[in-house]
C-alpha positions, 0 to 999 in steps of 0.5 A: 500500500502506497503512502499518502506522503508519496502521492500528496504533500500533505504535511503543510496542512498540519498548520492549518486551523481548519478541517484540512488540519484534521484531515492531514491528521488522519492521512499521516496515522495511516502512513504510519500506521502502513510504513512506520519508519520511513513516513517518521524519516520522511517527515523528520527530515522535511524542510518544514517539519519544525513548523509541521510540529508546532501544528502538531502540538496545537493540534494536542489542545483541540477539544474534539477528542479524536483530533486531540487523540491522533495529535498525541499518537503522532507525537508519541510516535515520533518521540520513539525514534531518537531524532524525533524525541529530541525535536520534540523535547526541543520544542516543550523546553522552548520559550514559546508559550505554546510549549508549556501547554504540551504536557498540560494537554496531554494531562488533560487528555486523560480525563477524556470518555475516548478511551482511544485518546487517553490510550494515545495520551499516556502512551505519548507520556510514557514514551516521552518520559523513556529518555532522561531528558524527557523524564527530567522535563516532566518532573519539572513541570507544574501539572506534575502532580495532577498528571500523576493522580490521573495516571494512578486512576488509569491503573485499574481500568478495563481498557488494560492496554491504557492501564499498561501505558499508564504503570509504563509512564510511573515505572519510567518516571521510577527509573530516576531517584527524583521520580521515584521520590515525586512519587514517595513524595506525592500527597497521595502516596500511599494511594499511588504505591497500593494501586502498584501492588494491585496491578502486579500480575501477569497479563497480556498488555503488561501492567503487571510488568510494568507495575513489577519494575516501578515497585522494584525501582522504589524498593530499591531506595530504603525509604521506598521499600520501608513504605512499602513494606509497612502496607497492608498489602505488603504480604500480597506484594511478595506473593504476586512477585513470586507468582510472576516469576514463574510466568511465561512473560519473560519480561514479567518474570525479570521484573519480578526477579528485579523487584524481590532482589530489590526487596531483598537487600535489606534484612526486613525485606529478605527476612519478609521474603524468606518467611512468605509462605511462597519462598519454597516456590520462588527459590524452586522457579529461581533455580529453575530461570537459571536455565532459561533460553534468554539468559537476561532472565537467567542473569536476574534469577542468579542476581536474586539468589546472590542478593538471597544469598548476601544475609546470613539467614539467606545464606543458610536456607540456600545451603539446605536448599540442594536445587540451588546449589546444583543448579548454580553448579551446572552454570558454572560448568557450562562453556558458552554460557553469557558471561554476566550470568557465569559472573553472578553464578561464581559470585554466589557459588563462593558467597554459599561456600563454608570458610575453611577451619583455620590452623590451631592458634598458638599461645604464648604465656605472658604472666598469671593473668596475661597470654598472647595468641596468634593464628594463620590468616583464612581468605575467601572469594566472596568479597566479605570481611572476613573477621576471627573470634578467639574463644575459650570455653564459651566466653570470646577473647577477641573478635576482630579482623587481626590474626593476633590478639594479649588476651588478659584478665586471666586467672593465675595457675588456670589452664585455658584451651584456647580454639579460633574460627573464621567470620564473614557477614553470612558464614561462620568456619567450624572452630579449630582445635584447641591450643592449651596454656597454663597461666603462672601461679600468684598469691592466694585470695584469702579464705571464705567462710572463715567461723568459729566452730566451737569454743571452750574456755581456754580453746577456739576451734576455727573453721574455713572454706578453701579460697574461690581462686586458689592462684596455684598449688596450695601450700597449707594454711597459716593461723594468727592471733594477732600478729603471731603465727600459731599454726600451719595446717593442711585442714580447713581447720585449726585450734587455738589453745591457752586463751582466757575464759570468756575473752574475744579474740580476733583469729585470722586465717591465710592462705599460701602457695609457692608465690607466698602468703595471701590475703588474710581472712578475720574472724571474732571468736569468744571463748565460753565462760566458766559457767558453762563448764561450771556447775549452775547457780546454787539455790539456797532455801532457808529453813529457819534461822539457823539452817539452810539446804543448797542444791544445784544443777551439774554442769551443761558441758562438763569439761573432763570427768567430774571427781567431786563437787566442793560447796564453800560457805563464805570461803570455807568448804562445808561440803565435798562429794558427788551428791547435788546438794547439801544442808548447813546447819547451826548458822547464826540468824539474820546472817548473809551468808555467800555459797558457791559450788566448784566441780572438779574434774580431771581438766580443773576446777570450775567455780559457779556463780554465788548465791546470797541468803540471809537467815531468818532473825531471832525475833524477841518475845517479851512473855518468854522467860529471860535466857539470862537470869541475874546470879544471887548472892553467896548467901542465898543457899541459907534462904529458906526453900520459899525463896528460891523459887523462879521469879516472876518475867517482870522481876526477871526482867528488872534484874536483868536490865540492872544487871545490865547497867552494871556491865562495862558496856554502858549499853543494853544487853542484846535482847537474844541469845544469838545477838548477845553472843555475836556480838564482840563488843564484850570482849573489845575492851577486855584487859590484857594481864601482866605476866604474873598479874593474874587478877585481871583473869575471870573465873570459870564460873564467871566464862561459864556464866558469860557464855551461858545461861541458867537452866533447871537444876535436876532438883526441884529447886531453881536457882537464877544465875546472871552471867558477868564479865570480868569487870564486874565484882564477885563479892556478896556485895555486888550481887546481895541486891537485885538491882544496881545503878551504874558508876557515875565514873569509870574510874571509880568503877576500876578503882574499887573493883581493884580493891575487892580483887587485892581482898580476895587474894590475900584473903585466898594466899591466907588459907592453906593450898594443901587443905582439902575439902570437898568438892561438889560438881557443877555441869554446864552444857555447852549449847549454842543457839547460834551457827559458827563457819568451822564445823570441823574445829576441834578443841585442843590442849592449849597451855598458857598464851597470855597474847590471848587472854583477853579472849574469852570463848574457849574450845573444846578438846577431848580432855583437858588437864589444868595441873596449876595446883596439887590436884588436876583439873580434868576437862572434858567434852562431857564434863570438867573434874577434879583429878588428884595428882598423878592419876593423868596420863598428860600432864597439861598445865595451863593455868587459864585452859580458857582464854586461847579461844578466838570470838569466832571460833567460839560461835554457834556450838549448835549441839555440842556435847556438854562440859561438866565443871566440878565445882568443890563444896564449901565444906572440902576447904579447897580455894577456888584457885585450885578450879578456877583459872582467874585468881579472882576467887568466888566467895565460899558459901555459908557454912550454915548451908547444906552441901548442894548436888551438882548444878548444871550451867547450860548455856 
């Protein structure tokens, strides 16, 4: 068919702005339609084609839709040749106001119901935007932004082939990073990038390919692909991409490749891809492409699995993926395959290829806590960095590039197996084998757990754990007290001995190795007080005022076996034996008395803690018959029966408070038997006698009569007896009265008690020593109301002490011989006797028997035997210095009166 340019230059008519414009329209699209190429050439190279595209583009505003339409194909298809692009794109960047217009009118040509024409429209877009220089020119236009949102509208209409034209204008506008970010950037974006990943797919007029390349475009800038992967649609963009690849449109399957490669290089989209229920199915279709006639598709499909194979994760799933390796494999042996492929094959080959296991480290000990490691270099075709991790165990010492690393903070005398392994982004070599080092030893730390684990009372028993780093071979442990080193031990124990009962002591504890001595480790200790190794507390009950029982506990932890216990009553043992209690009798009332009890065992003595107790007091009753009963005079045996009877308690008690007054106390006497005689005043002012002076030395009735008091005699009658102490005077005189007033002055008092003592004695040297008369005995009971401390005392022959005259409580013995005279007096634990000469085994002289006996020693005889003083009878014509022990002789009784039988004294 012959073109209408060879019959008929029509080509000026173009200009015209009449119907033969128009007409000249449709004769040039049937010569292009009939002979494309030269009807382009011909009129590209006419004389007037500048001006025939000027009438071109005037044409493109016209409003019938036709005129418009076959204004924009003609356009279109002269922008396809280069030449004609270029003359075209001349005119749209021109000054003349007509060139702004072009792509305004092309965007308003979209809007038209023709769907010949908006086809035409975004056909001429699309071609247009092709060359740089056209997509530049577009994105620089004002209408841009409408032209986009009439382009995203022509996605999805029937007419696919517009549709098609419409994804080919946004993915070539995509092939620039401005156009991709006008799109990014557009107000409706976010509709743009939807209507994309709705257009993939496969079809005949390709606007799934189309749509595949511009969402590949935009996925390959971090802020396109983001976008798009944060859409709802994004789990449907990959699933239409993977489905793509294995369609029969090649151009399809590449853009698809094109765009997961795309998505793939970063580690949200390739971990997205792996994921996708369809990855099994894309690495089968993509191992697959590989082979493919057109090896472009191939080259995309080893270009997606280099960049699946680039992520570790990606790595991993094609090396257990054995389709891939052996379709890569079959590339790489192929001879006359495209070299762009083989490349991308090789590249990936040695991406999915392990690293090698590198050579052992070699390691060098620099110190206890310090070694330094080398290793052989690993090399890879991959192109990856490659990185070394020194390990030992599971802890890392270096990760690093370097083949060499000091490796500190070691621990001393440790041995550590040191192992390396090769590193790149997706790959990791199998460790070497391992290289062993002992570090040096150091000093030890100090002990853990340093305890006291038992105390004594003189020994501490320390415990310890072994330290948490030893630092090398352990050379024992050395115990302090202080600064001393007491013991060196292998245990994890030691004892301390000779240490003070109840004392805190500070015991430290170090551990050492062939570097020396470590750190110490402390530990307070106290040792245990006696009374746990001593018997309890004693509990004293008080039974009355002269007993109490005591009785205690044995000891908690008795130290060593117990032989006895020992109770001391204000310091002097009363008791030693086994039993757990004891009573202590004949105790002075109202008295504190301290008890302790000590155990003694084979390892010492161990005293308990004291108790105090005071007896119960020796009340006073005033209706009860005086203790002591104030002494008759000499003449009273001549009385008659009548007036010996007992007075009554008011006279007794007048006698004895004037007896009282006559005493050297000046003071009452006390108003018990107990006070009276544990009280020491009476013999505080007592006179010491000069050698050879015996008048100051009291008789044995008067001693008898202080110690005492009177009891009934055997016979019906009773007789009244008031003790007296030396100061007082013995003669009838002093005693005739019941009651006597004190001496206005003491000296007066020891003037005339000097002068009746002078009488009596030499009225006594008068009489004959020889002269014998009867005796008759007196019985005085030695019974004390009061407890003494000496329970064990025992009275003994005690011959003249005048350093102790002025005591005046005597002891008792077994027999005690008085030889101051020609006949002996015999005292004994039961009574005192006159002896004749010669009839003694002993011969004891003593001439005062009585006054070697201490105040204490005499107190509380609770139960003593009695001690019978006979007394000679006033008819035997015996003086009373050959009984008595003072010179001071007692007035003989009356003659008249009748021999008495002997009276008994019992104090």
């Amino acid at each position: 068919m012959a073109c209408n340019w060879i019959r008929e230059d029509y080509f000026a008519q173009l200009m015209c702005a009449d119907r033969r414009s128009h007409s000249a329209l449709e004769m040039l699209v049937d010569d292009l339609h009939a002979e494309k190429e030269r009807t382009i050439s011909t009129f590209l190279c006419h004389s007037g084609s500048e001006d025939f595209l000027w009438g071109l583009v005037r044409l493109l505003g016209n409003d019938t839709p036709r005129v418009a339409g076959n204004a924009a194909y003609i356009i279109g298809t002269l922008a396809e040749s280069e030449l004609g692009c270029y003359r075209i794109l001349s005119l749209a960047k021109g000054r003349h106001p007509e060139s702004r217009k072009i792509l305004s009118d092309l965007t308003r040509m979209l809007t038209f119901d023709d769907a010949e024409s908006v086809m035409n429209a975004a056909g001429t877009m699309g071609t247009l935007a092709e060359s740089p220089e056209g997509r530049d020119w577009m994105l620089s236009e004002p209408c841009m932004e409408d032209m986009l949102d009439h382009v995203t509208l022509l996605l999805h209409v029937e007419n696919l082939w517009t549709a098609s034209n419409a994804a080919l204008v946004l993915a070539r506008l995509c092939i620039s990073e401005e156009g991709c970010n006008c799109i990014l950037k557009h107000s409706h974006s976010h509709n743009i990038l939807t209507r994309l990943i709705l257009a993939l797919g496969v079809d005949e007029a390709g606007r799934g390919m189309n749509a595949a390349f511009a969402i590949g475009r935009l996925c390959d800038m971090d802020t396109g692909r983001q976008r798009l992967l944060s859409l709802p649609d994004s789990e449907k963009m990959i699933t239409s991409l993977a489905k793509m690849l294995s369609c029969e449109d090649t151009g399809a399957s590449k853009n698809a490749c094109f765009a997961l490669s795309c998505l793939a290089t970063n580690n949200e989209g390739h971990g997205r891809l792996l994921g996708n229920s369809q990855s099994e199915e894309v690495l089968k279709t993509l191992s697959q492409l590989l082979s493919a006639e057109d090896s472009e598709t191939g080259w995309f499909a080893a270009m997606t699995l280099r960049t699946l194979a680039s992520q570790p994760r990606g790595c991993l799933r094609l090396r257990e993926f054995p389709q891939v390796h052996t379709a890569l494999k079959k590339i790489e042996s192929q001879a006359d395959v495209n070299l762009d492929l083989k490349e991308e094959v090789i590249i990936t080959l040695e991406i999915l290829k392990r690293l090698e296991t590198p050579d052992p480290p070699c390691v060098t000990v620099l110190g206890a806590y310090s070694c330094h490691a080398s290793w052989t270099q690993v090399t890879t075709k991959s192109g990856f960095d490659v990185r070394y991790q020194l390990f030992e165990g599971d802890k890392c010492f270096y990760n690093g590039p370097a083949c060499q690393c000091e490796i500190s903070h070691l621990s001393p005398h440790t041995t550590y197996h040191f192992k390396v392994r090769a590193v790149t982004d997706i790959d990791e070599s199998s460790f070497s084998e391992a290289s062993s080092a002992t570090t040096e030893e150091d000093l030890p730390e100090s002990p853990q757990n340093v305890r006291i684990l038992g105390a004594t009372i003189s020994q501490l028993k320390v415990g310890w754990d072994p330290p948490e780093n030893f630092n090398g071979v352990s050379k024992g442990y050395y115990v302090y007290h202080g600064k001393v080193m007491i013991e060196h031990t292998m245990e994890l124990s030691a004892i301390v001995s000779g240490l003070s009962a109840n004392t805190a002591y500070e015991i430290q504890v170090c551990a050492a190795t062939s570097k020396g001595k470590g750190v110490r480790a402390s530990v307070s200790g106290t040792t245990a007080e006696l009374g746990a190794h001593a018997p309890s507390k004693p509990h004293v009950q008080v039974l009355g005022r002269n007993e109490v029982h005591v009785s205690w506990e044995p000891p908690e932890v008795p130290m060593g076996r117990i032989t006895r216990y020992d109770v001391s009553m204000n310091g002097k043992i009363i008791y030693s034996g086994t039993d757990l209690s004891v009573g202590a009798r004949r105790l002075t009332p109202d008295t504190e008395y301290t008890f302790i009890v000590t155990a003694l065992t084979n390892e010492g003595k161990f005293e308990s803690k004291a108790t105090k107790k005071r007896t119960a007091k020796d009340e006073f009753d005033p209706d009860r018959p005086p203790l002591y009963q104030t002494p008759k005079k000499e003449e009273e045996p001549q009385k008659s029966a009548s007036h010996k009877k007992r007075k009554s308690v008011g006279e007794l008690k007048s006698s004895r408070s004037n007896s009282a007054k006559g005493s050297h106390y000046g003071a009452d006497r006390p108003g018990s038997a107990g006070s009276a005689l544990g009280s020491s005043r009476s013999y505080a002012n007592t006179p010491r006698p000069e050698k050879g002076d015996e008048s100051l030395t009291a008789s044995p009735t008067q001693k008898a009569r202080t110690l005492g008091r009177s009891v009934p005699h055997s016979d019906t009658k009773k007789e009244n007896v008031r003790p007296r102490t030396h100061k007082e005077s013995p003669s009838p005189s002093a005693s005739s009265s019941t009651s006597r007033a004190t001496p206005s002055a003491s000296g007066t008092r020891d003037s005339n008690n000097n002068n009746k003592r002078q009488h009596h004695q030499a009225k006594a040297m008068d009489k004959p020593s020889g002269t014998s008369k009867p005796w008759f005995p007196v019985t005085v009971s030695y019974v004390s109301i009061q407890g003494g401390d000496d329970q064990n005392l025992e009275l003994d022959a005690i011959g003249p002490d005048f350093s102790t005259i002025n005591k005046k409580t005597f002891l008792r013995s077994p027999t005690f011989l008085d030889n101051n005279t020609g006949s002996t007096l015999r005292v004994e634990r039961s009574k005192t006797s006159l002896v004749p000469p010669g009839r003694h085994s002993k011969d004891i002289r003593s001439p005062h028997p009585f006054t070697n006996i201490s105040h204490e020693q005499h107190k509380g005889k609770l139960g003593k035997p009695e001690i019978t003083i006979e007394r000679p009878h006033a008819k035997d014509n015996v003086t009373p210095s050959s009984w008595s022990t003072t010179p001071t002789a007692a007035p003989p009784p009356s003659q008249n009166s009748t021999p008495r039988k002997r009276q008994c004294y019992t104090v």
